[in-house]
N, C-alpha and C positions, 0 to 999 in steps of 0.2 A: 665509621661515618663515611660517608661520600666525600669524595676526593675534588672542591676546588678548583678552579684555574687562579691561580694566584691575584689580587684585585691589583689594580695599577694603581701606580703613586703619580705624585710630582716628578719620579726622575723615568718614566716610562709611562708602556703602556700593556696590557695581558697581551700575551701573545693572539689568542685569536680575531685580538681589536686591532692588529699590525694591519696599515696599507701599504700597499707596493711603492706607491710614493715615496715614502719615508726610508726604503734603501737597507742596506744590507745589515743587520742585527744581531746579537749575541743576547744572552739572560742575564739575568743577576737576581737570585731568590728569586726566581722563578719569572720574573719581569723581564719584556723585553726592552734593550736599551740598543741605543744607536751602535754599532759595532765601528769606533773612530781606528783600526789599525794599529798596528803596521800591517799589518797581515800574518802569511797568506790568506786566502779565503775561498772557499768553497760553499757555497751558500745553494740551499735547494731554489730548485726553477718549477719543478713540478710534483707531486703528490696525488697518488691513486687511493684514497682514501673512503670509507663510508660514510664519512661525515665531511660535510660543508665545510667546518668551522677550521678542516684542517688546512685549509688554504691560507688560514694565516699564518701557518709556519715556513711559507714560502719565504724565500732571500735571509732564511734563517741560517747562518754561518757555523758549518756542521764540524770546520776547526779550530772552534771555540771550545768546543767541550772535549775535554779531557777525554772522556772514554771513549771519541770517536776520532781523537787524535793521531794515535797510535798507529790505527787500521788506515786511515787516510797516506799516510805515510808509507805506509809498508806497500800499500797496493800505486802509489807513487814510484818506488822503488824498482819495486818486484814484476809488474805490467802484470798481477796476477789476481784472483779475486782471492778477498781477506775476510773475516770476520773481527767485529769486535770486540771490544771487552762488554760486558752483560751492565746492564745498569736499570735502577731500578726505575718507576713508571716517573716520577716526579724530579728524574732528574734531565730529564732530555727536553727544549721546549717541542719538540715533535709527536711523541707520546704524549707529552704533557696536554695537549692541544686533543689529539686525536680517540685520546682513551679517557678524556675528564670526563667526570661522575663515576667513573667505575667505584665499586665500593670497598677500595683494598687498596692497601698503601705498599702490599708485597709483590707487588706483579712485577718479574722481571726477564727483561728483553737485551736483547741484540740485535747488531746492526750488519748486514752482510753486501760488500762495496765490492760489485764487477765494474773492472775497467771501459773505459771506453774512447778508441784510439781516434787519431786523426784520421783513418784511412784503413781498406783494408788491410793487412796483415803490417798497420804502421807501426811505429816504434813510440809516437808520443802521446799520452796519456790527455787528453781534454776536456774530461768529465767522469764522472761516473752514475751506475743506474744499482739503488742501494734496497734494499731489503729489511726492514723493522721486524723482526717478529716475536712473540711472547710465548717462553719456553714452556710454562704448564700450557698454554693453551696449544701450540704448537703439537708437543708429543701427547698431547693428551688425544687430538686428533687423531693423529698415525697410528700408535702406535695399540697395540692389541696386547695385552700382557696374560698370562697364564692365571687361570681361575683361581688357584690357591694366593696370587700375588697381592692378595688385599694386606698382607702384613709384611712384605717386602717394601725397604728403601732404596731411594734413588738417588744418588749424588750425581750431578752436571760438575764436571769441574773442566779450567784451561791452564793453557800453558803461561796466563798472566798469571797465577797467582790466584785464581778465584774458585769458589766452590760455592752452592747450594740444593740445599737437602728436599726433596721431596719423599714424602709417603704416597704409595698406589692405593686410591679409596677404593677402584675396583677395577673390571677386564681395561679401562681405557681413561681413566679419570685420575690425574696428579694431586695432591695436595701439598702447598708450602709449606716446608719444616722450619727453613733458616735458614739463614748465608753461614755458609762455612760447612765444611765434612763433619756431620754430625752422626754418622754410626758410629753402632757397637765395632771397637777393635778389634772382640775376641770373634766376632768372623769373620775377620779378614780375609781368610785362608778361602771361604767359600764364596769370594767376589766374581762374579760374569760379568765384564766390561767389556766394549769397544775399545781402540786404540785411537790414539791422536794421529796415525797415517791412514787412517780411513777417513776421517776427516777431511786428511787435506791431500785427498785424492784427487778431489778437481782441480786441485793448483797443477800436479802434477800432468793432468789431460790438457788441461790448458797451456801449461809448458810445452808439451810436448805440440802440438797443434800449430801453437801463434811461433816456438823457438822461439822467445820472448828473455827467458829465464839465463841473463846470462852471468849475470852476477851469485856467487855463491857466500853466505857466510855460517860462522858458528853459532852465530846469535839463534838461538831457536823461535822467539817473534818477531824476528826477523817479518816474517808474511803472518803480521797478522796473528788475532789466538785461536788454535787450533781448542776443538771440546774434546773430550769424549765421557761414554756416560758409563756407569755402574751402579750396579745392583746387588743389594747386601740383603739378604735375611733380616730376623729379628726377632725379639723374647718375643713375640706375640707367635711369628710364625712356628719359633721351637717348643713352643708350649703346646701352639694345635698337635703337634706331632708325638707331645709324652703323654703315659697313659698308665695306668697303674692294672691293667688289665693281664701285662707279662706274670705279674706277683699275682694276682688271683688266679690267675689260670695253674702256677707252680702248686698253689696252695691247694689249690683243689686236687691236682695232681697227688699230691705230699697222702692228704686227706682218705684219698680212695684208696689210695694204696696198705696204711696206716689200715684202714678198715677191713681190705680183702685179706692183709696177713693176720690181725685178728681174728677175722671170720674161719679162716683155717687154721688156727690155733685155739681156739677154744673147739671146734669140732674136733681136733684130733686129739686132742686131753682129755673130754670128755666122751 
């Protein structure tokens, strides 16, 4: 079924029914509610959106939510651009807002936070200019996969902790399997991935450029979650490829041979 904007109660209002008036706001089951503090607070000012309606996720307090916590933080930090952790469509009021009626409860997205300094090559952080996008829909754009790849899987995983499965329905189209690394183990050995320093190669340009990056640590999300993706076979792909045609071809082999030394064995007897 289509997917809702959650109806407002007594203690709110849907997010797309938010006015500016009413001041800086967080969700709760999907409703937005007055966001009373402590803070901090980062709250959207503006939204490039195809839909109107997204406008009332403005003065929406983007470190309220948990999955976009983290990355706020880190690109606080680090003066570096971060990714977030992936979340699904119903959990964000800004997806929630911008993608209602879609008709799939599986659609999921991250959030990509470049900094944005006081000045140029300054040193303090005054905003940022953030990037939403939905990973099937995303690589399902770009990306161009090999003709055979209709029975190849795709796992998106980071370095939060998180993983989800897609199937390739054909040269360019993802299908959602599920959250979590759901291939077959035993090909493990034949996986083609990206690495998570390809990724987060723009941190590094951008380090190198702004000399921003001056703090170092062990923490590996430290800046943010890095993705990277991989691609596994599958019983469907190893089965296109077996054939029972090696055995008929021996057989027949077996067969003629069986026959021509008969065939010169009964002439030379007889």
């Amino acid at each position: 079924d289509c997917i809702p904007e959650p109806e407002a109660d007594s203690n709110g209002t849907s997010v797309s029914q938010r006015s500016l008036n009413e001041g800086i706001f967080t969700t709760e089951n999907g409703v937005a509610v007055d966001d009373e503090g402590p803070g901090p607070y980062s709250p959207v000012w503006q939204l490039a959106s195809w839909l109107n309606e997204a406008n009332g996720a403005v003065l929406y307090n983007q470190y309220s939510d948990d999955k976009l916590r983290h990355a706020l933080d880190s690109m606080l930090e680090s003066k570096l651009p971060v990714a977030s952790e992936a979340y699904f469509l119903a959990d964000n009021a800004i997806t929630n807002v911008t993608a209602a009626g879609r008709d799939r409860q599986d659609l999921v997205f991250a959030s990509f936070f470049m900094p944005v300094v006081d000045s140029f090559g300054g040193d303090s952080v005054i905003g940022s200019i953030s990037l939403t996008f939905e990973l099937e829909e995303y690589f399902s754009g770009i990306a161009q996969f090999p003709k055979d790849s209709r029975t190849m899987v795709l796992v998106f995983e980071n370095i939060c902790g998180q993983a989800f499965t897609y199937s390739i329905e054909d040269e360019s189209t993802l299908v959602f399997v599920g959250e979590g690394d759901l291939h077959n183990p035993k090909y493990n050995s034949l996986v083609q991935r990206t690495e998570y320093e390809d990724f987060n190669a723009i941190q590094r340009i951008v380090s190198i450029l702004r000399l921003l990056n001056k703090n170092e640590s062990d923490d590996p999300t430290t800046y943010g979650c890095s993705y990277r993706m991989s691609v596994y076979p599958s019983e469907e792909l190893e089965g296109s490829y077996e054939s029972n045609s090696p055995a008929v071809l021996v057989a027949l082999v077996v067969v003629i041979f069986v026959l021509t030394t008969s065939f010169f064995f009964v002439y030379d007897f007889y």
